[in-house]
VOPAGU-2260 file (C-alpha; in pm, 1 decimal, decimal comma):
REM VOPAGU-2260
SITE   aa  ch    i         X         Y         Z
SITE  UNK   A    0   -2118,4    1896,1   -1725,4
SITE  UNK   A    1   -1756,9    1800,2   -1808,4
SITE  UNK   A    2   -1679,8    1493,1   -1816,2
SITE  UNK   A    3   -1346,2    1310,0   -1798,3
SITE  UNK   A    4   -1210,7     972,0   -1723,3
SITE  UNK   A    5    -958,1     654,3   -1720,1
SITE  UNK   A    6    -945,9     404,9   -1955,7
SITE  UNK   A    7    -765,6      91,8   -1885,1
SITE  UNK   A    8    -799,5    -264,1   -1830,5
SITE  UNK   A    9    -871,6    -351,3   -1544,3
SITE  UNK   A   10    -970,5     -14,7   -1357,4
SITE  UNK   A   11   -1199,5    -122,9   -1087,8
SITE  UNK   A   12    -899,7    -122,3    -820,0
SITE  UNK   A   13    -813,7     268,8    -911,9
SITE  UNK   A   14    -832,4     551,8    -672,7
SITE  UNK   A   15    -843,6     846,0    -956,8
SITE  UNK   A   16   -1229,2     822,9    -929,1
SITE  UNK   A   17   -1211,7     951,3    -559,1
SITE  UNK   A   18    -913,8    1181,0    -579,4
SITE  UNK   A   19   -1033,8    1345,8    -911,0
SITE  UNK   A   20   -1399,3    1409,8    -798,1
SITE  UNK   A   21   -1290,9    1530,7    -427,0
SITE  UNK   A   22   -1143,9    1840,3    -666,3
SITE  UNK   A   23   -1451,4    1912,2    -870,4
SITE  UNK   A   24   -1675,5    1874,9    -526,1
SITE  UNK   A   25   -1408,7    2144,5    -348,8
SITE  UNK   A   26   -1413,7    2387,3    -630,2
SITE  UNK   A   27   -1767,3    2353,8    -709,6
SITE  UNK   A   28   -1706,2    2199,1   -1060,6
SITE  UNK   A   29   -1993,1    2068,0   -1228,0
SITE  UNK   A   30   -1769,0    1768,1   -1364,1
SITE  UNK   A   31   -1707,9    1394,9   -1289,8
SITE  UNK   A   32   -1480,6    1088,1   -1334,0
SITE  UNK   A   33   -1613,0     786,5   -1445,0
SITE  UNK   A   34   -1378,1     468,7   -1547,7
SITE  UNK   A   35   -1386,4     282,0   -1911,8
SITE  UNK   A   36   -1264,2     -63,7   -1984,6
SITE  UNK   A   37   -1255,3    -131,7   -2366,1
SITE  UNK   A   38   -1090,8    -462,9   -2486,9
SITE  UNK   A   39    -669,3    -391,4   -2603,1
SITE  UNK   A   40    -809,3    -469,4   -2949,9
SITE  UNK   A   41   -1067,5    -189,3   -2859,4
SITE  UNK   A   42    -858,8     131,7   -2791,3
SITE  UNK   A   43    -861,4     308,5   -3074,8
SITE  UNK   A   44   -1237,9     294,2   -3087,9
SITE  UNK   A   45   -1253,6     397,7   -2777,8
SITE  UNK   A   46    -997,1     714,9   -2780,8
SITE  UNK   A   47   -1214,2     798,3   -3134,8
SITE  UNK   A   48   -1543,3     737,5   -2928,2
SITE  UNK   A   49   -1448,5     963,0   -2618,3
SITE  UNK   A   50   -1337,4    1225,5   -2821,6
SITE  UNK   A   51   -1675,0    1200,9   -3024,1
SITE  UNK   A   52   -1906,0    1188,5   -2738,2
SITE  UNK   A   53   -1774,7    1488,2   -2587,1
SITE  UNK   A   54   -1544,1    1373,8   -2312,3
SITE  UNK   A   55   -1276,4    1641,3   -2203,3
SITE  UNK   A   56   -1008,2    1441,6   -2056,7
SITE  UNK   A   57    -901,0    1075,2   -2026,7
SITE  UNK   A   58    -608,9     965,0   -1795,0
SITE  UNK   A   59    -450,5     630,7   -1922,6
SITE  UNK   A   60    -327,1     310,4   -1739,1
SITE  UNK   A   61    -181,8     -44,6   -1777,4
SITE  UNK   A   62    -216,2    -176,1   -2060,6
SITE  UNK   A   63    -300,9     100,6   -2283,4
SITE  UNK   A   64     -45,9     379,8   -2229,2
SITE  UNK   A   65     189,8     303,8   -2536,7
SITE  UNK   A   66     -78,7     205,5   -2767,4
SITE  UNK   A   67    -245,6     556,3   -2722,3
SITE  UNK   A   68      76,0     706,4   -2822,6
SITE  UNK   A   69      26,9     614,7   -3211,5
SITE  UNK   A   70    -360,9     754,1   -3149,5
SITE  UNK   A   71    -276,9    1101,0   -3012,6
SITE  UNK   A   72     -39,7    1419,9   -3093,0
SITE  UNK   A   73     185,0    1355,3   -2814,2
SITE  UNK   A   74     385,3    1613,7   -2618,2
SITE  UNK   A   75     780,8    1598,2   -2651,5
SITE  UNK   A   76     799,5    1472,1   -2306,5
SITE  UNK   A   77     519,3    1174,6   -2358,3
SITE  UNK   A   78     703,2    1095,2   -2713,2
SITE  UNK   A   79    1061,6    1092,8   -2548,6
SITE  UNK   A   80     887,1     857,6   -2224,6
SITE  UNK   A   81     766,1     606,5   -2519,9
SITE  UNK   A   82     393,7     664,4   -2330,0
SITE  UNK   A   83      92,1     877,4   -2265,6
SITE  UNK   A   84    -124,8     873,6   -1934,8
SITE  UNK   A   85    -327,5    1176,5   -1968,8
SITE  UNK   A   86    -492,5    1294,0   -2322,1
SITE  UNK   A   87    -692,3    1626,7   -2341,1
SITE  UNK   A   88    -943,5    1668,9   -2632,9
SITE  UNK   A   89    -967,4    2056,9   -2583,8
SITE  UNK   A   90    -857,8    2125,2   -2953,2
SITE  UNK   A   91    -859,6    1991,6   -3318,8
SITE  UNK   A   92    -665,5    1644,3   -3218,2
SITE  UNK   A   93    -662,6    1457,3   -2898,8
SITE  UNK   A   94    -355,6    1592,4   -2694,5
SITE  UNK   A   95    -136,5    1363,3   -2527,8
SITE  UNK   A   96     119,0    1369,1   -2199,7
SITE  UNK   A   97     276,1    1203,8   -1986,0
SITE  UNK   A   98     184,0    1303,4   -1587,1
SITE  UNK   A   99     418,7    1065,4   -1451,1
SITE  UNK   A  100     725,6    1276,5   -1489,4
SITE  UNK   A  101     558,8    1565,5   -1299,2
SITE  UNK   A  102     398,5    1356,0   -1059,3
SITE  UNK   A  103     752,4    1202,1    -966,2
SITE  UNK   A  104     919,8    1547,4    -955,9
SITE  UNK   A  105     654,7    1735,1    -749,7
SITE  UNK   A  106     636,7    1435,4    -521,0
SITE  UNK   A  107    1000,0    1481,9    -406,3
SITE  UNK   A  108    1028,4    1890,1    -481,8
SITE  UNK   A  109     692,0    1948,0    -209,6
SITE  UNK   A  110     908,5    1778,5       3,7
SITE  UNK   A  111    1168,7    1984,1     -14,7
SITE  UNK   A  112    1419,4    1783,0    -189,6
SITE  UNK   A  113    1635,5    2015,7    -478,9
SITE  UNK   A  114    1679,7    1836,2    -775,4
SITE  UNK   A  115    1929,3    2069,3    -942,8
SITE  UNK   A  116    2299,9    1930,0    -911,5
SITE  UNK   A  117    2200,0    1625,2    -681,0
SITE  UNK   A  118    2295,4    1273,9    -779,3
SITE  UNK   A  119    1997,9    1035,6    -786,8
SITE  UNK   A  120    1972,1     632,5    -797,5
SITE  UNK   A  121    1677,8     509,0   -1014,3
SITE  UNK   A  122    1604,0     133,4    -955,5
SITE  UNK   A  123    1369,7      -6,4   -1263,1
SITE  UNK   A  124    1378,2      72,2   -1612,7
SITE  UNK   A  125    1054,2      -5,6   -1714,1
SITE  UNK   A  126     745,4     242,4   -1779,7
SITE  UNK   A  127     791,5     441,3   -1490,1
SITE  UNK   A  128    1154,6     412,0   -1447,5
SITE  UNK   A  129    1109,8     591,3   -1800,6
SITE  UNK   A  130     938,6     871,5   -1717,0
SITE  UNK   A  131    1117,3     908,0   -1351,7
SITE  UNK   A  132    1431,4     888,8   -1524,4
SITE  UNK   A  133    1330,6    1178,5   -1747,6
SITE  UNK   A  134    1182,7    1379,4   -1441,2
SITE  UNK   A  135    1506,1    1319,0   -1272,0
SITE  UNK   A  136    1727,2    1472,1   -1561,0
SITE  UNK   A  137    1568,0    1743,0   -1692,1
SITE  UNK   A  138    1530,8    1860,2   -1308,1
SITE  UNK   A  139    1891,4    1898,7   -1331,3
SITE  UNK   A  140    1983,7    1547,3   -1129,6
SITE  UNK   A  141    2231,9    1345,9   -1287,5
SITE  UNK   A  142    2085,6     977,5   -1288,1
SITE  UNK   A  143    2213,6     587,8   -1207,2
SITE  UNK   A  144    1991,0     374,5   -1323,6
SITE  UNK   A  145    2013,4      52,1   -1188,4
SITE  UNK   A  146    1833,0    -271,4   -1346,5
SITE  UNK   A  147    1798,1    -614,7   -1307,0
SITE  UNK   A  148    1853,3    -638,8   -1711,0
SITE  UNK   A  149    2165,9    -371,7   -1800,5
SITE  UNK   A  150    2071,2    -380,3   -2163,5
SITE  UNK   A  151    1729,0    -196,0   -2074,0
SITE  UNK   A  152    1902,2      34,4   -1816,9
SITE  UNK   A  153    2149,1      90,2   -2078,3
SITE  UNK   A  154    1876,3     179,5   -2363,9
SITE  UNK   A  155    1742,1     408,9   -2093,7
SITE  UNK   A  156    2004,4     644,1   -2050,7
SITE  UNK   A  157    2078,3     680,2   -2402,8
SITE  UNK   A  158    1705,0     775,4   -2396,9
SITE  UNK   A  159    1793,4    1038,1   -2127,3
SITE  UNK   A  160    2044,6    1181,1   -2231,9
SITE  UNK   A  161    2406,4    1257,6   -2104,5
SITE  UNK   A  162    2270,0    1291,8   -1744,4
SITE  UNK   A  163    2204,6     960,9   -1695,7
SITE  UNK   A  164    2433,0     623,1   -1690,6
SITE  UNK   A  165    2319,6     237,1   -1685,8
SITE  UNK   A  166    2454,7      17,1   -1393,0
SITE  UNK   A  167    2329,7    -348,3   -1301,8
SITE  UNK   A  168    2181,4    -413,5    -966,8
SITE  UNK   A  169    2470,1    -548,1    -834,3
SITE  UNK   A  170    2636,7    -201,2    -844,6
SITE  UNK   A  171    2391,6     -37,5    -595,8
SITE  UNK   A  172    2573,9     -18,8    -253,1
SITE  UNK   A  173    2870,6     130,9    -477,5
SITE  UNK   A  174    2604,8     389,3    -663,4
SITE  UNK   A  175    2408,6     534,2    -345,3
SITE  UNK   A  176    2757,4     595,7    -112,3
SITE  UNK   A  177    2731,1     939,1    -264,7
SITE  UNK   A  178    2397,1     942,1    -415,8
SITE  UNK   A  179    2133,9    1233,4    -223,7
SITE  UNK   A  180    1810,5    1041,1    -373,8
SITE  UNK   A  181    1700,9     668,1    -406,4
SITE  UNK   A  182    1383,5     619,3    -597,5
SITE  UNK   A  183    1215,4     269,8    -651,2
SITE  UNK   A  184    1040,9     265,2    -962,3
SITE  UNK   A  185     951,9    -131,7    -962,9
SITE  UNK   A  186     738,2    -364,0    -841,2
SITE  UNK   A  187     933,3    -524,4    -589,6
SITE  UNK   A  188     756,7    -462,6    -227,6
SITE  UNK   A  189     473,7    -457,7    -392,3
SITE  UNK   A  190     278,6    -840,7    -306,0
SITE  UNK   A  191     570,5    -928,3     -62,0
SITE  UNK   A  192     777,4    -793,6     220,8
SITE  UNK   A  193    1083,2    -726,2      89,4
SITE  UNK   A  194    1300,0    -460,1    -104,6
SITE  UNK   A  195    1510,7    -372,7    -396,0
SITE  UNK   A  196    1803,9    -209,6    -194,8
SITE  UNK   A  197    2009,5    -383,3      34,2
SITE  UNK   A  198    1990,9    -255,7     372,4
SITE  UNK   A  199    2302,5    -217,0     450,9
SITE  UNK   A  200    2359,0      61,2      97,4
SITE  UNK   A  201    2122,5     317,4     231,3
SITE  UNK   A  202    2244,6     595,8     453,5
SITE  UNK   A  203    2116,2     866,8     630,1
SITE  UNK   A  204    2194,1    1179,0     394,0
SITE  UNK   A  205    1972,2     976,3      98,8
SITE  UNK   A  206    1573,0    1084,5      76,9
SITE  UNK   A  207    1440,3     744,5     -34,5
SITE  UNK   A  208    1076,3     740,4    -246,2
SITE  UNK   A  209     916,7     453,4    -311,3
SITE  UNK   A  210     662,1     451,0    -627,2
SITE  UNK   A  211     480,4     130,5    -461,3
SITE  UNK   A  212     207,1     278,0    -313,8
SITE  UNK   A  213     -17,3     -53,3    -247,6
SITE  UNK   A  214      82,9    -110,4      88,6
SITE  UNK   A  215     215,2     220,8     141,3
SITE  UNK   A  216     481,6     155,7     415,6
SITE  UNK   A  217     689,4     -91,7     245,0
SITE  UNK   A  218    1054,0    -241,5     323,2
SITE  UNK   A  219    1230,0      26,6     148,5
SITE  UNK   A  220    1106,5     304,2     351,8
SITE  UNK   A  221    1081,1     118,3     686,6
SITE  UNK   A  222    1503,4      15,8     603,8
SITE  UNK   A  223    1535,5     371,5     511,3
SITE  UNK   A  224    1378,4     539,0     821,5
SITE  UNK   A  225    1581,8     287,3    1038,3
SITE  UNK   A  226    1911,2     440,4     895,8
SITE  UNK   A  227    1755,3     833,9     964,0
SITE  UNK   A  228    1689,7     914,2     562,7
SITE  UNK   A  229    1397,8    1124,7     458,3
SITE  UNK   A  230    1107,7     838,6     305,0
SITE  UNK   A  231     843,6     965,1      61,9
SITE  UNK   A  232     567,7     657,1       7,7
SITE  UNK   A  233     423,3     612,4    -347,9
SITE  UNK   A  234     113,2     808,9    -292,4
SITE  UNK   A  235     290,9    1122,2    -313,8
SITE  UNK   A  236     377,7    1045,8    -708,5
SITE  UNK   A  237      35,2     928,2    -744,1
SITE  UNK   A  238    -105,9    1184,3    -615,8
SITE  UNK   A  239     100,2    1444,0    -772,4
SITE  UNK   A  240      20,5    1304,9   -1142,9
SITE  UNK   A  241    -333,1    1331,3   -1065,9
SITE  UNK   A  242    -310,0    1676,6    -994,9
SITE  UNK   A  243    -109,1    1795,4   -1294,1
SITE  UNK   A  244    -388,5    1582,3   -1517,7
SITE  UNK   A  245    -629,5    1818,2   -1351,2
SITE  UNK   A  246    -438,6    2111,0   -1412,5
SITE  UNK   A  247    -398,8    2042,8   -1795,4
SITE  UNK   A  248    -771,6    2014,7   -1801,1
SITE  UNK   A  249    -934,0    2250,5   -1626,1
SITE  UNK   A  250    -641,5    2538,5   -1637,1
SITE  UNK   A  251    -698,9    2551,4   -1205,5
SITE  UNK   A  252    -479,3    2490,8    -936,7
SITE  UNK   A  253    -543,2    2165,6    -812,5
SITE  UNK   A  254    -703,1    2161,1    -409,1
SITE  UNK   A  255    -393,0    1924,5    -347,6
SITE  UNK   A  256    -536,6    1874,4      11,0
SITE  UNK   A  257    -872,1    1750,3    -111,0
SITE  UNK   A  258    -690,0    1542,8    -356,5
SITE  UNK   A  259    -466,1    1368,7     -97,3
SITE  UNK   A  260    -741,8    1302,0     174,0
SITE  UNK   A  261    -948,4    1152,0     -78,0
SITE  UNK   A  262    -656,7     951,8    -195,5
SITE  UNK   A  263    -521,5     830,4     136,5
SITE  UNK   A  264    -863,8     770,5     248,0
SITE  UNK   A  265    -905,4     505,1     -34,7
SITE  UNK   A  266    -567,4     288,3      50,8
């Protein structure tokens, strides 16, 4: 039996369990997903320990994703993010990546959106604004990213790269009149009603995703709808990161369907 897992702290509230182990259970695997909390002072015993007992594959959450970084032999991508959320123990020395990225792109490219050439507004510059931001540009977007603190925005897009530029939040009715996509890559929406966009910026020819996923039909995307855009909710990037961890591990194409039902069943 394979055996992979999260490690995190806490990880009771996460829905990888389900989503990961609807795959196995559709492709007849003869794997599961179990969930480790180790102490922070803890996580390099425990990447050491997983990779001694045997485990194939760890995915990697709050507050543990930069810390694995210095315990792994990260991937460009994952060293350019500044994180790793997925480590695969296949070879000599733990792998790790960063599933993020993907999961953001594949959210908005299975719905149709083209990347290439378009001009997309990232709110939040934290740890996923990192790895959306780097999603965004090397899909061929060039990238605003707006932030309640300009100084991170601005260290941001000199992360990035050319493609992207650093605006304060203030800025955002001025940066989505031409933008084509509007992604949300904070917290806000998250514990109350209420979003990180004024209403009155967002326009019909914008696709709007959300990376709140917890409720899943927040402010943003009901403001968005009301104006005619295109909404993707957060479970779409969750999803999607999911299924390029299980990709990496197994070498199979994900049963995306199984993944999502499971997923969506869980919120």
């Amino acid at each position: 039996m394979d055996v992979y897992g999260l490690v995190g702290n806490p990880v009771g509230h996460s829905l990888s369990p389900p989503m990961h182990e609807a795959a196995y259970d559709e492709l007849g695997l003869d794997a599961r997903y179990v969930t480790f909390e180790p102490a922070e002072s803890d996580i390099a015993d425990a990447v050491a320990g997983a990779d001694a007992l045997g485990i194939s594959g760890l995915n990697v959450t709050i507050p543990f994703k930069q810390d694995v970084l210095d315990l792994v032999d990260p991937d460009p991508l994952a060293e350019r993010i500044g994180a790793v959320n997925t480590i695969d123990f296949a070879g000599d020395t733990p792998r790790g990546y960063n599933t993020d990225a993907g999961g953001a792109r594949r959210a908005l490219t299975s719905h149709g959106v083209e990347l290439a050439d378009a001009t997309a507004v990232l709110v939040g510059a934290g740890g996923a604004g990192r790895a959306i931001a780097c999603a965004l540009a090397d899909a061929g977007a060039s990238v605003r990213i707006a932030n309640r603190t300009v100084e991170t925005a601005e260290s941001l897009a000199a992360d990035v790269g050319d493609a992207a530029s650093a605006h304060a939040l203030d800025a955002l009715p001025e940066l989505l009149a031409d933008a084509d996509v509007l992604v949300n890559a904070t917290s806000v929406g998250m514990d109350e009603d209420a979003s990180p966009v004024p209403a009155d910026a967002l326009h019909a020819d914008l696709t709007v995703m959300d990376a709140v996923y917890s409720p899943l039909d927040t402010r943003l995307l009901r403001d968005a709808r009301e104006v005619g855009a295109e909404t993707i909710d957060g479970a779409w990037m969750l999803l999607y990161q999911g299924v390029e961890a299980f990709e990496r591990w197994t070498g199979r194409d994900a049963p995306v369907d199984a993944m999502n039902a499971a997923l969506r069943a869980g919120l």
